[in-house]
N, C-alpha and C positions, 0 to 999 in steps of 0.2 A: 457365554453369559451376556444377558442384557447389559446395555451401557448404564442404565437406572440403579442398576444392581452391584454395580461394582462401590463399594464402602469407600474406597480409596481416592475414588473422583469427589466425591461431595464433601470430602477435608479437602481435595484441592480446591474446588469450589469458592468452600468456607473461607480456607485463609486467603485465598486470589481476592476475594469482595473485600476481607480486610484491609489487604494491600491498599486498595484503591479505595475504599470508604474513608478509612483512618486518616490520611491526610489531607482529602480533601476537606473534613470535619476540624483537623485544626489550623487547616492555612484557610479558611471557608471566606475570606475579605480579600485574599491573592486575585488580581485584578487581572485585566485580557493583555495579551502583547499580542503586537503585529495584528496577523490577518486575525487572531480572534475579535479582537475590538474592530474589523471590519465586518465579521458574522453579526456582531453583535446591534453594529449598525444598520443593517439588511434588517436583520429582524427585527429592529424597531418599524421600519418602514414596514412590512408586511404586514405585522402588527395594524397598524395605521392603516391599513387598506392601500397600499401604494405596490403591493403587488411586488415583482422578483424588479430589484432597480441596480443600476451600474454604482461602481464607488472608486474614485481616484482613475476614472480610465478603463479598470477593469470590471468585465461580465463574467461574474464568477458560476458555475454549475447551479441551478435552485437550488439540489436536493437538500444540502447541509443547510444554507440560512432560511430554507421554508420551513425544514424541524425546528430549527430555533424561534421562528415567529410563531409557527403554534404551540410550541412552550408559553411561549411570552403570553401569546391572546388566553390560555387554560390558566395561567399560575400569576400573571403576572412577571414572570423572570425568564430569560431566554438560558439561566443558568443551570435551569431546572431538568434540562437534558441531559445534565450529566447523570442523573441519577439511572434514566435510561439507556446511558453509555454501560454505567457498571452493569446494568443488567445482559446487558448484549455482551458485555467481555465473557462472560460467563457462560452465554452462546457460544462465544467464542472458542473458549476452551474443551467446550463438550463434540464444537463439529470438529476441530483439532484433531481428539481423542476417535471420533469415527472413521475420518479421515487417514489418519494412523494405522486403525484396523482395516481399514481396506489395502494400502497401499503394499500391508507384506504380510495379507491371509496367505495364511496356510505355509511361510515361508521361516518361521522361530520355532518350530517344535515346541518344544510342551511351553516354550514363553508366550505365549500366545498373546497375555494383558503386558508383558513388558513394552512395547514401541509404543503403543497409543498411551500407557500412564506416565512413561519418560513425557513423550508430545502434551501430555496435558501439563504434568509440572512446570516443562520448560516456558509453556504460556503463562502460564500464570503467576510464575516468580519474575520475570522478566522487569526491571525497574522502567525499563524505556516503553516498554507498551501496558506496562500498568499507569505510566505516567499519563497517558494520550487519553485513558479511559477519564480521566477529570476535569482535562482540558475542553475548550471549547475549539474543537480539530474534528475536522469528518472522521479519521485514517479508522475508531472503532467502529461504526456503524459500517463504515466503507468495508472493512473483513467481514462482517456480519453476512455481507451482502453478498461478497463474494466467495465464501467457502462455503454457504448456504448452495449459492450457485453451480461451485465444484461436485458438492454431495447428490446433490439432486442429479446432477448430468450424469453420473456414476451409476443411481439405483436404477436411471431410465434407461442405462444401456444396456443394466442386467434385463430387466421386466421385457425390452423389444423383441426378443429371442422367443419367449415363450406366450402364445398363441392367445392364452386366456386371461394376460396383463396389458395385451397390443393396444386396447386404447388407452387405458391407463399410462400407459410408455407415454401416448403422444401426448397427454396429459401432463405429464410432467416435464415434458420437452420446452413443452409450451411457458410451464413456470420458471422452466431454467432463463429462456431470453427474456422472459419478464425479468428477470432477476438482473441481468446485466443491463438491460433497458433503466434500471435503476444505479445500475454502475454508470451508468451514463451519465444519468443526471448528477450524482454525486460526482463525477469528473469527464472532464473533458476527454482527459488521455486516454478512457476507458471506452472511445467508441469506434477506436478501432480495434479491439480487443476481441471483436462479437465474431471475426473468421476462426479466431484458436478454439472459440468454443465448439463451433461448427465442425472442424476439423476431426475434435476429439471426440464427437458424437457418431460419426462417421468411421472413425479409427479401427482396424479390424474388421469391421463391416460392411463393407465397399460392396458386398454382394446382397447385399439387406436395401431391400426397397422401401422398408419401412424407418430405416437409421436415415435414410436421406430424407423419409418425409419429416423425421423428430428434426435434421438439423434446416430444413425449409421453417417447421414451428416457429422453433430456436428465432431464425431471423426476422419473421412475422412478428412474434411476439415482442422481441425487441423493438423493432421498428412502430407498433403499436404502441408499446407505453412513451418512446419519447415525441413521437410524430407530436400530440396533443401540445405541448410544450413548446416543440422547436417551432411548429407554424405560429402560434400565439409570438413567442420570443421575436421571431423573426419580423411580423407584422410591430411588434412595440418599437424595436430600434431600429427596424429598418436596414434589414440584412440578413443574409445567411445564416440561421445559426442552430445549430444543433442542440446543442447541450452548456458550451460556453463559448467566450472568444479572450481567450489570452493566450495567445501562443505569441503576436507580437509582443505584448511585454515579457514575457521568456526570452524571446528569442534579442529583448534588450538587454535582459542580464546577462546573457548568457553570450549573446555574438554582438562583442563590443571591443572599442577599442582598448577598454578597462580587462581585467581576466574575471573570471565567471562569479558573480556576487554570489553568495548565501549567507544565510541568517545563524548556520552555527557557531557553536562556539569554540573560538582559535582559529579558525576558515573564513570566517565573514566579516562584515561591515556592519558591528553590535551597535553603535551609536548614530543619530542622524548626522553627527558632525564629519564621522568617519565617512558614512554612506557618500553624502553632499560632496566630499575631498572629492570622493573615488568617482564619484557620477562626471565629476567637470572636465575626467583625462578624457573620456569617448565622448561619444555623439549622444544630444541632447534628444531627451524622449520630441517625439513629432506629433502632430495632433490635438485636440482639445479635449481635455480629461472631463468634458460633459457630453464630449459625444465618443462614446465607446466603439463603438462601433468602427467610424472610421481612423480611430485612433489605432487600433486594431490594426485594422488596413493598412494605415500608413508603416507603422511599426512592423508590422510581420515583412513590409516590401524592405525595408532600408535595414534591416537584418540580412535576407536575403542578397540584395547587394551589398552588404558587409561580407557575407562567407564570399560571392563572388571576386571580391577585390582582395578576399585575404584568404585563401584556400587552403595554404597550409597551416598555416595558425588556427585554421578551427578543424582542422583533421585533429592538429597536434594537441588541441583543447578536449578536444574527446574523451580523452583518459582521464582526466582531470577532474571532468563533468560529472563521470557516474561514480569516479570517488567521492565527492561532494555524497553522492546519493550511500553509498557504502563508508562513510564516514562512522568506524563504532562507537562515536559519543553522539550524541544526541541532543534535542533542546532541554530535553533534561537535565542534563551538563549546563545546559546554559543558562536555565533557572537556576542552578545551585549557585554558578560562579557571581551571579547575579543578583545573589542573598535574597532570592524571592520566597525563603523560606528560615523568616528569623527563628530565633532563639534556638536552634539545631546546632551541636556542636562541629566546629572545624572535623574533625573525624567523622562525625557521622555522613557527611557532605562527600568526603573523598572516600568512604567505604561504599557509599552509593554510587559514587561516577566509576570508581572502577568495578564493583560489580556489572553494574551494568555496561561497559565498556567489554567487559572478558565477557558476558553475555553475549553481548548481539554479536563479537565477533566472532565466538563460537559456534553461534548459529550458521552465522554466513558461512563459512569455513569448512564446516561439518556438513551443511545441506548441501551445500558444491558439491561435497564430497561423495556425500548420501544420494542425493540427484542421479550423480553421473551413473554410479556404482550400483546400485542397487534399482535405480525406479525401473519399470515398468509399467507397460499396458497405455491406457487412454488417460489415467491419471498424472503420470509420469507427465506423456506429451503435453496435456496443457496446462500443468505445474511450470514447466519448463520453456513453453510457449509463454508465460504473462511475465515469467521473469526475464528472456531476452529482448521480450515487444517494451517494457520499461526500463530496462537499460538500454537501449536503442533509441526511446525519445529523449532519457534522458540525457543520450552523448550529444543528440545535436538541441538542446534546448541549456538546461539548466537542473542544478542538480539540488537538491536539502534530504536531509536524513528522514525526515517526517514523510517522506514518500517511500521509505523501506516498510514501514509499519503491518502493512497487508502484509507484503512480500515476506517480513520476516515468520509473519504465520503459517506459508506456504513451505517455508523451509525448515520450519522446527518438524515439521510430520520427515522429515528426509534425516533432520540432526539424530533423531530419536531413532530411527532407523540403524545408524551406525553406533549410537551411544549402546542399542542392546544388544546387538550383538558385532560386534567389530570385526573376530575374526571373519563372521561370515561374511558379513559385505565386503573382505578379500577375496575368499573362496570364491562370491560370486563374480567379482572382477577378473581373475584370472579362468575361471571357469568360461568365461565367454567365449563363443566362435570367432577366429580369427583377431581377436584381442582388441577389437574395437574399444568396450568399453573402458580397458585399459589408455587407452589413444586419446580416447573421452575424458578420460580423469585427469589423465595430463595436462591437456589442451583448458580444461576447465580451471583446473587448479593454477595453474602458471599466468591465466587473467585476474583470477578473481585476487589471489593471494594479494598482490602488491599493491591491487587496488583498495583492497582491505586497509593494509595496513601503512596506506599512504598519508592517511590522518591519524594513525594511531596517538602521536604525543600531543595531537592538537587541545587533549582535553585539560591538560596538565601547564599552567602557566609557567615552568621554570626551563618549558622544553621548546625546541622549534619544530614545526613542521618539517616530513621531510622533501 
């Protein structure tokens, strides 16, 4: 059955936009925190013809505050994007739901719509990424971009096999690294990302002279859409720059004499008084916050000799780091605790942190589990590949939940997996040659688990971290 055709997707659809319409319609005067009210300032500047500008130090990726200034230059309000968030979440859920059906065709017998309509539910009830769709946050367009990305690299590896779709394949090869080319610009973290694609394009095919010309495209195409930018960038401030330059202020929250800052809630430094306390135990940022660039420089170096001088303590910070990132409360949690959402009763507040708390941790948890157990093919590997290459920056940088957001999309197609059918995804674990993927599920389960649930009572003020 076509995906158009399924009745069931377009009530999830319906109610998913409601999620995300209805409150942003009555909180509609809820005003920007943190890095939003720094989009917001970019995009006035863009606005103003001052083109992609630095702010406090940091050169943040264009993509997100150039969509916000040409909100602002069409409507007047750079607010006005979110309307185009909702619409993209809805993308969102629809490449989900394809994505689902590819990942275990031919593998649920007569269930055939069960994984892909678990996977779309699960998107779209979600409190923590329906929250992201209102905000002024890349993380929705950011999925947009990149499960677009996943799908495409999927149909074009079908199409290269068959003789009378070959150009069409490289055609679509070529769309794929445009696609991450725009991962790019929406994040920094995302330009080393462009080998897993490469990889999976190749995966199985190693005898296919045409699969290495789609994954040649792939890095063409990438390397095309950010080149235009990064030399323009680089000529403005005077430097190296691809896509962003903040890895040295990361690498100040994060490899400091202080333990690793974030902005969530029960885990962080919520107030400037608090932040100021905790910034004066380490080492003072280096550099002039007008000039980015080598502010950057300086900061990425005296990080550097920070892990040199302290090697075990930023080994032993490691764990730490991508629990920040696997944190199952959110800034969600942190808007409620924050009453950025009056007249909602006390219950209503805590029916929603802990839904979505047993949400994303489910997610996590289940897609580990789903991952390990059940994926397969070229999907699997670079599902799998963007989730180790981000907990891997994140262990040596710094860590916030708001960087699960994608991720957590890539792993409901996995949750949904084991939700329809569970026994099987035993049988298929045990069913394995020589019991790897059982070895898999251990090895996987036994990190992720504790990581998970390292911040679990951070969302609940009457508890402590543990």
């Amino acid at each position: 059955m076509k995906w158009y055709r399924d009745r069931q997707l377009w009530v999830a659809l319906t109610l998913g936009t409601l999620l995300r319409v209805v409150p942003a319609l009555i909180w509609l005067d809820d005003g920007c925190v943190r890095d939003e009210c720094t989009y917001i300032k970019l995009s006035e500047r863009f606005a103003g013809g001052e083109g992609m500008t630095t702010s406090a130090g940091w050169l943040w990726a264009p993509g997100y505050p150039v969509l916000l200034g040409i909100a602002r230059i069409i409507t007047g309000y750079a607010s006005t994007i979110k309307g185009v968030q909702v619409f993209a979440a809805a993308v969102n859920a629809v490449l989900v739901y394809l994505l689902a059906a590819r990942a275990f065709a031919g593998r649920e017998g007569k269930n055939l719509l069960r994984p892909r309509r678990i996977a779309m539910w699960l998107y779209v009830t979600s409190p923590h990424i329906a929250f992201f769709a209102t905000r002024l946050w890349s993380e929705t367009l950011y999925s947009t971009v990149l499960l677009s990305a996943l799908l495409l690299l999927l149909v074009a590896r079908d199409r290269v096999a068959n003789a009378a779709q070959a150009s069409r394949a490289l055609g679509m090869a070529a769309l794929v690294g445009g696609m991450i080319g725009v991962c790019v610009l929406f994040r920094g973290v995302a330009t080393y990302m462009l080998p897993i694609f490469m990889v999976g394009m190749v995966w199985q095919h190693f005898r296919q002279p045409k699969a290495w010309a789609q994954a040649a495209l792939v890095a063409m195409a990438a390397a095309c859409v950010v080149a235009p930018y990064s030399i323009h960038a680089s000529q403005k401030f005077g430097g190296r720059i691809i896509s962003d330059r903040t890895m040295g202020q990361m690498m100040w929250l994060g490899n400091n004499d202080f333990e690793p800052i974030t902005f969530d809630y029960g885990n962080g430094k919520l107030s400037k008084r608090a932040f100021n306390r905790t910034r004066k135990q380490g080492r003072a940022p280096c550099g002039d916050k007008g000039a980015a660039i080598e502010r950057d420089t300086c900061q990425t170096q005296a990080g550097i000799d920070w892990i040199k001088s302290n090697p075990d303590e930023f080994v032993r910070r490691m764990p730490m780091r991508v629990a920040q990132l696997m944190n199952p409360h959110s800034l969600l949690t942190r808007h409620l605790r924050w009453g950025r959402w009056p007249g909602m009763h006390q219950a209503a507040d805590e029916i929603i942190v802990l839904v979505g708390c047993v949400h994303s941790l489910a997610v996590m948890l289940l897609g580990a589990f789903g991952l390990a157990t059940r994926g397969r093919g070229s999907q699997a590997l670079v599902i799998g590949g963007i989730l180790v290459y981000h907990c891997a920056a994140i262990a040596l940088l710094a860590g916030l939940s708001r960087y699960r957001v994608p991720l957590e999309a890539l792993l409901i197609i996995y949750t949904a997996g084991v939700l329809s059918a569970p026994g099987l995804a035993l049988q298929e674990m045990w069913a394995s040659r020589m019991r790897w993927r059982l070895a898999l599920m251990v090895l996987v389960m036994a990190i992720v688990t504790p990581l998970c649930l390292y911040y679990l009572p951070a969302g609940w003020p009457w508890w402590r971290t543990w």
